[in-house]
N, C-alpha and C positions, 0 to 999 in steps of 0.2 A: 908626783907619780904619773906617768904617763896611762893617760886613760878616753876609754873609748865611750861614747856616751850615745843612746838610741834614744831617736824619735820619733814615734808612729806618728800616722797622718790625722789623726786628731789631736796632738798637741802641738799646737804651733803657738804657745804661749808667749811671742817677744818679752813678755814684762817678768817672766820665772826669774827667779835670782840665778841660775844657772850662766845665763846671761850677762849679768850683770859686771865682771870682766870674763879678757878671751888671755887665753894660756895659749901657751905653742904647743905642752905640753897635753892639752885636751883637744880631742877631737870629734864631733859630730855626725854620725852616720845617719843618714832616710834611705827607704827604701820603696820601688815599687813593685809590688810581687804578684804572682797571679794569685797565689790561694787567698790575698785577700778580695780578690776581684770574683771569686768563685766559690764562696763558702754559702752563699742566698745568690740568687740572680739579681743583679742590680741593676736599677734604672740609668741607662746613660750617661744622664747629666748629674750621679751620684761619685760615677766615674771621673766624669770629667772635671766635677769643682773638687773634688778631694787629689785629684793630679794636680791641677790648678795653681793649690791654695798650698799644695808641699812644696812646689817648685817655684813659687814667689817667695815662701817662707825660707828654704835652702839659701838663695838669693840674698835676701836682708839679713839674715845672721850672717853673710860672708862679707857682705857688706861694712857690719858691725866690728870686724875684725875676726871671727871666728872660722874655723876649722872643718871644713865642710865635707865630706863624701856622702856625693848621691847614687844609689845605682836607678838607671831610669830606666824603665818595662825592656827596651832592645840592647839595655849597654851588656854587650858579651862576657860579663864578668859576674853578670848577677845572675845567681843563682837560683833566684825565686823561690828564698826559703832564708826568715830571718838567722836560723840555727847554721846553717851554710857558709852562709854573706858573713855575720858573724865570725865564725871562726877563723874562717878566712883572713879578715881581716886580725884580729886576734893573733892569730899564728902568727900573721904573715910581718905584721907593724909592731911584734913584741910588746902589746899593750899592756901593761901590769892590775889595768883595773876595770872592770865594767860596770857602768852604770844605768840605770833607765829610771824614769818617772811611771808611777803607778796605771796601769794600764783601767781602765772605764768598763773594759770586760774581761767577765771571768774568763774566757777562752784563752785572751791574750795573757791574763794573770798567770792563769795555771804552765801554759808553755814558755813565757818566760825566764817563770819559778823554779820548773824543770830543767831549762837550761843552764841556770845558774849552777845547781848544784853539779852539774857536769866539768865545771869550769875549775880548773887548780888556782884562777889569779883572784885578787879581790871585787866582789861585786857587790855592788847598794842598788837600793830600790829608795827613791825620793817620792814627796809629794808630788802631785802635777800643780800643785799651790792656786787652784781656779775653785772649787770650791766654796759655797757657807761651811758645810760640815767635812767632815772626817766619814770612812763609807760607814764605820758603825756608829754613830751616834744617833741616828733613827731607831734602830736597835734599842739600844740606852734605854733613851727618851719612853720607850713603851717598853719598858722589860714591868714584866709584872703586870699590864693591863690586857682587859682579856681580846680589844680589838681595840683597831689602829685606825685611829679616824685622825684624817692630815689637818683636819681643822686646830685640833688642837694644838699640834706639832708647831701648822704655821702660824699662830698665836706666839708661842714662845720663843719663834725664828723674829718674830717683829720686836716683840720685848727685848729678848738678847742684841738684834742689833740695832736695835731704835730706828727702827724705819717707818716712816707714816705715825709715828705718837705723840702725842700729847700730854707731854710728861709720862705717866703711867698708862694714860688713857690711848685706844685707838684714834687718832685724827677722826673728824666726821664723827665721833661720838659712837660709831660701830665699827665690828672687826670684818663684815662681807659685805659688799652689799651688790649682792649674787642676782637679788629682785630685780634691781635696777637695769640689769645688761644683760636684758631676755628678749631685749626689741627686733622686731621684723625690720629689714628696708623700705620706709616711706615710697610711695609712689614714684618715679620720677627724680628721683634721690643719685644724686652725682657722687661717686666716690673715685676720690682722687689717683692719678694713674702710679702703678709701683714702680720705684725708682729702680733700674734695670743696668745690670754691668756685662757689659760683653765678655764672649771668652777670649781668655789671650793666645791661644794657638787655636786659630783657625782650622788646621789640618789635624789637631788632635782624633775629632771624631774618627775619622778615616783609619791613621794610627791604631784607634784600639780594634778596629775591623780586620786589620793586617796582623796585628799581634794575635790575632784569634780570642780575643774579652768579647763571651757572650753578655749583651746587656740588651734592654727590653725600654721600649718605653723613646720619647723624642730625643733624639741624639741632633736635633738643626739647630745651626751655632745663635740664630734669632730667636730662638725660644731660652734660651740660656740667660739669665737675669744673675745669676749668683754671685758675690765677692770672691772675691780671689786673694785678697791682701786685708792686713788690718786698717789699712786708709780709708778702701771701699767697705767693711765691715762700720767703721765708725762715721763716714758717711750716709752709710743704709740705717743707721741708729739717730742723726742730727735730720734725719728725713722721717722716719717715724715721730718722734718726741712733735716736731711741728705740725706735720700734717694728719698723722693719723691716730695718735694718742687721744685727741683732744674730744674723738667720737668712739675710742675701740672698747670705753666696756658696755655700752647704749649698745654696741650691735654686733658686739664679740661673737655670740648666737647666730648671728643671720647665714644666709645663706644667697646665691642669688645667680641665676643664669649667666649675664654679663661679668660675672667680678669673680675671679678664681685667686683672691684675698682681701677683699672688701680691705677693711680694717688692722687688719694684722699685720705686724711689725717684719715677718719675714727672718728673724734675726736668730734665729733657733740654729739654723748653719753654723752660723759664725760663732756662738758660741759654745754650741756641741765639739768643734772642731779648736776653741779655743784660743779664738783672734780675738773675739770678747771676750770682759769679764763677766756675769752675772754680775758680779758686786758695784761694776761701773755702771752695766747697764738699770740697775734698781735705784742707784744712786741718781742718774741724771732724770729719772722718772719722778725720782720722789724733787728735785730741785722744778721740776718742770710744776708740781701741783703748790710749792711755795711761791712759785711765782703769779702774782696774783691774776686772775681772769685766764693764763693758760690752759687747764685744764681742772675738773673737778677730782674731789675723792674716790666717787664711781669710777672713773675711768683709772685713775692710778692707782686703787689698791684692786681692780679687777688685772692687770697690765701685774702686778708685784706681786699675787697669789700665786699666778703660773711660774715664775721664776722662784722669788724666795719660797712657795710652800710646796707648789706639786712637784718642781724639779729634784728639788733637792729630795722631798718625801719616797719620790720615784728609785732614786739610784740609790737610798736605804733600805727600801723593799726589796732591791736588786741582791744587794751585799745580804745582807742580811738571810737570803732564801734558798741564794743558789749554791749547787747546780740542781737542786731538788725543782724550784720553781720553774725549770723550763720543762718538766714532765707533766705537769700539773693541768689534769684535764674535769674537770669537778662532774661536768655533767655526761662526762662520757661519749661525745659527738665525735663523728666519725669519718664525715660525707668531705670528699674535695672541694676546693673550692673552685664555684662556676669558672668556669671559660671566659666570661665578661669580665672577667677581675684583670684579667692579662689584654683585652684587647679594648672593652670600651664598648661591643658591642649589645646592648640592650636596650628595648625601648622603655624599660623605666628612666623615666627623665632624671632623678636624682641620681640613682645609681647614674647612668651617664654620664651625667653634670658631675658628679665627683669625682668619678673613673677616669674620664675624658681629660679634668686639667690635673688630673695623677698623672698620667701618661704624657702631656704635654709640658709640664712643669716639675714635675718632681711633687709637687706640693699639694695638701690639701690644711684647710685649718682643721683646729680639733674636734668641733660640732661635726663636720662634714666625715670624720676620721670615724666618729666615736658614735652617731647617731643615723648615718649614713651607710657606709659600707661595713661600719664595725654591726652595726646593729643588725643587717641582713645577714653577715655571716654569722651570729650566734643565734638568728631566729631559724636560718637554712640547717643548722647543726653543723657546722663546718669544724671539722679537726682544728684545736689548737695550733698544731706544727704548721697547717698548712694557712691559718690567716696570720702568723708567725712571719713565718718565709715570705709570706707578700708585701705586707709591710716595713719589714725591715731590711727590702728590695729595693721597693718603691719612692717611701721617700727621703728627700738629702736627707735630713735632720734624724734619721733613725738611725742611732747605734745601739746595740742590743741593751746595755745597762738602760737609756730612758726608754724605747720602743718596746723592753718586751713586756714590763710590767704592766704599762699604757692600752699593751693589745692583749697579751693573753689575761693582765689582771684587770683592768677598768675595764675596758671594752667587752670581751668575751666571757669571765665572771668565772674563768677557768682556775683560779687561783680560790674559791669555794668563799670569795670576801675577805680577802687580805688587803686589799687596795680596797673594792668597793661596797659600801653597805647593801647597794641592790644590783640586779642584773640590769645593766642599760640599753633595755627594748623598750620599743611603742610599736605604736600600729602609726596609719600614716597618718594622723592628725598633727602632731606632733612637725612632722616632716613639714606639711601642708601649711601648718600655725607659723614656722619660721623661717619661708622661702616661697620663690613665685617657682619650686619646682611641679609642682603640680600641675597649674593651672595651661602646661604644655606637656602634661604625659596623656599618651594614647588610655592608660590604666585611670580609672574612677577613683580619687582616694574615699569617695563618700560609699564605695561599695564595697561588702565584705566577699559576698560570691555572687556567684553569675559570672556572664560573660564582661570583661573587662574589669575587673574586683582587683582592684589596688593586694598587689601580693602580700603586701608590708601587713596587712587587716588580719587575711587568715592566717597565717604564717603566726603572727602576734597569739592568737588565742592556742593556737598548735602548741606553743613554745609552752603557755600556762598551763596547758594541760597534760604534756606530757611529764611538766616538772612541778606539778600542783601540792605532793606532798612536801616536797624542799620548799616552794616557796609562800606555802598557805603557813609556814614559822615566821617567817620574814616580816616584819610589822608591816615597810614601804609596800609590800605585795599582797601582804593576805586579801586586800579590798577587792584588789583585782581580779583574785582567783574567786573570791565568793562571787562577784560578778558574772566571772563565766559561768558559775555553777546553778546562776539563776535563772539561765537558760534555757529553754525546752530541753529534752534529750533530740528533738528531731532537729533544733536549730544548730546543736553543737554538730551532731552529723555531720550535718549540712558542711558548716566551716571546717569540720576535723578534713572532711573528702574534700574540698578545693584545696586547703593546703596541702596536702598527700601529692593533687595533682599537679601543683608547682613543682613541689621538691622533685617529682618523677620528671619534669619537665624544664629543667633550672635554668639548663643552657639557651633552652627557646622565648626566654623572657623578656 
């Protein structure tokens, strides 16, 4: 049966059995379209490795034998609208069958879905086969329990696929060992430089300035490090495992002016976009801690948590919630978010320092995501939608199925603790304890108010007191709030009005 088959730009899976032979009779459609370019403002170089990594992928499947049509952003025939291009094609090459692999978001789910049913030929929806789970079996796995703690989930993701155990038992004799990978950067401490891939069209940038793609953020082909192909994907993985495995759960945490990814494997692109496996990637982690003296259990079951437990845990809260979950504002916050979110301008040095290699990189780790900017904009009260939309802007590795759960549920606590048992604020000690950001901000972190009073301080106690009935239930919180409540009433004043004057003030910070 002659049939037409679609690929978004996040599944570039070479190893799909889809693959595995080419028919004359099947043929491959990508596309590049502006509404995907325009549904959040996107960072540049989100643009450009997601153009990149489709048109090297287009390339090796034709390669492979198969059956290619691409429409590229200027070829005069695209329409800029899967539904369009589609038919088009459909109409035009009398295709008798349509097919696509499961889309990662509901947006694309539901209009897919819809267009199927518009369609008189035959159409299937396949796995995208990258996966641990199926999108409901997070679901499943807690039906019946009254919250959703990933711990356990990813306990039973290591049992099921026997990763890191010991017969029954967890390797290392424990199933976390979260304690151990809370360390600060030693003084003086070298960390190794990230293995970096240029872009393959030079004159892209320019290109998406002419096609008129608003994007934000460093578009210079030198700041561009990302893979583009599953070669360079599994070389950016044979470079982690060696060099930076061996330290990343010891300082997974850290933070640090010079290093805009210390530690961190960088590998989230490649396999959000699905040039990696998960399964491959946990697989040569866990060969990496069999081999003897290469790395310890701290570092590869901290490295195996984030893939086998949060990812997967992530894109089952996703399934699982939506489209209910992307309304879901718990505490009611309302305020936009600052102006320094988009330019990088603020003399708090963190904020800065992780605004700054957002904008130059694409990228921040999760500490920096979730403790850093995430943490300001839920102590600032910033709308859900609007630390939403900057995120899943900003960087590569955000496609709404992991990013939104990550930001509006772990991060912002908008989701009322479906993802997280607590809200994840602090005050700047916290900030101060696992990074030399401090010790170059013009702001005091030892000060709550006065002149130069680390905003993170007041802000912090604003946050418990505004929301001191919700969270004096909360086990992880009630200390805190009795804390502030054992305050003078003239002390809390004090702090309630410097926070007031931040928030009136946010842009000028």
């Amino acid at each position: 049966m002659k049939t037409l088959r679609l690929l978004l730009g996040d599944q570039l899976n070479i190893n799909h059995s889809w693959f595995d032979e080419s028919s004359k009779n099947v043929t491959y459609v990508m596309m590049e379209i502006k509404p995907e370019t325009e549904y959040v403002l996107h960072h540049a170089q989100k643009v450009l490795a997601i153009f990149s990594a489709m048109r090297s992928f287009a390339e090796t499947i034709e390669e492979h034998g198969h059956q290619v049509v691409y429409f590229k952003f200027d070829d005069p025939e695209n329409q800029h609208s899967f539904n369009n291009n589609l038919k088009r094609l459909i109409e035009g090459e009398k295709y008798k069958r349509f097919e696509y692999q499961e889309p990662d978001e509901y947006r694309l789910d539901k209009q897919l879905s819809d267009f199927c049913r518009e369609l008189s030929i035959d159409t299937r929806m396949v796995s995208s086969e990258h996966f641990f789970t199926n999108r409901k079996d997070v679901e499943t796995f807690f039906k019946g329990k009254k919250s959703w703690v990933m711990e356990y989930f990813y306990r039973d993701m290591r049992r099921k696929h026997h990763v890191l155990m010991d017969g029954g038992k967890p390797a290392g004799a424990a199933w976390n060992f979260d304690k151990s990978n809370r360390n600060k950067l030693p003084k003086n401490h070298q960390v190794p430089e990230p293995l970096a891939f240029g872009l393959p069209d030079k004159e892209l940038p320019e290109k998406l300035k002419d096609w008129g793609i608003s994007t934000f953020g460093s578009d210079k082909p030198e700041n561009f490090t990302w893979p583009s192909t599953r070669e360079q994907s599994l070389q950016l993985l044979d470079s982690f495992i060696e060099h930076l495995l061996p330290d990343f759960g010891t300082y997974q945490d850290a933070m640090h002016t010079d290093y805009w990814n210390i530690y961190h494997s960088r590998l989230s692109f490649s396999m959000n976009t699905k040039m990696l496996s998960p399964k491959e990637v946990v697989k040569r982690v866990e060969e990496a801690y069999h081999k003897s003296g290469q790395t310890n259990i701290a570092q590869a079951e901290g490295f195996t948590r984030q893939i086998l437990g949060w990812r997967e845990f992530m894109r089952g809260v996703y399934w699982a919630h939506m489209p209910q979950y992307g309304k879901k504002n718990f505490f009611n916050h309302q305020r936009k978010l600052p102006e320094f979110y988009w330019s990088g301008k603020t003399k708090m040095q963190c904020m800065k320092s992780a605004i700054g290699q957002s904008l130059d990189y694409a990228y921040a780790h999760h500490i920096q995501r979730l403790m850093v900017t995430g943490n300001f904009a839920l102590l600032n009260e910033t709308h859900p939608d609007e630390v939403d939309r900057w995120y899943l802007g900003v960087y590569i590795d955000a496609f709404e199925w992991v990013e939104m759960p990550n930001t509006r549920g772990m991060s912002q606590f908008a989701d009322g603790g479906i993802v997280a048992t607590k809200p994840y604020v602090s005050s700047a000690n916290y900030i101060n304890k696992m990074s030399n950001y401090c010790k170059s901000c013009p702001y005091d972190h030892k000060k709550t108010t006065g002149e130069n009073a680390c905003p993170f301080n007041s802000l912090f106690w604003n946050f418990l007191d505004k929301n001191k009935d919700m969270l004096s239930k909360n086990r992880r919180m009630n200390f805190l709030v009795k804390n502030w409540e054992k305050k003078s009433p003239e002390s809390r004043e004090e702090v309630l009005k410097q926070a007031n004057f931040y928030q009136d003030n946010v842009d000028k910070l």
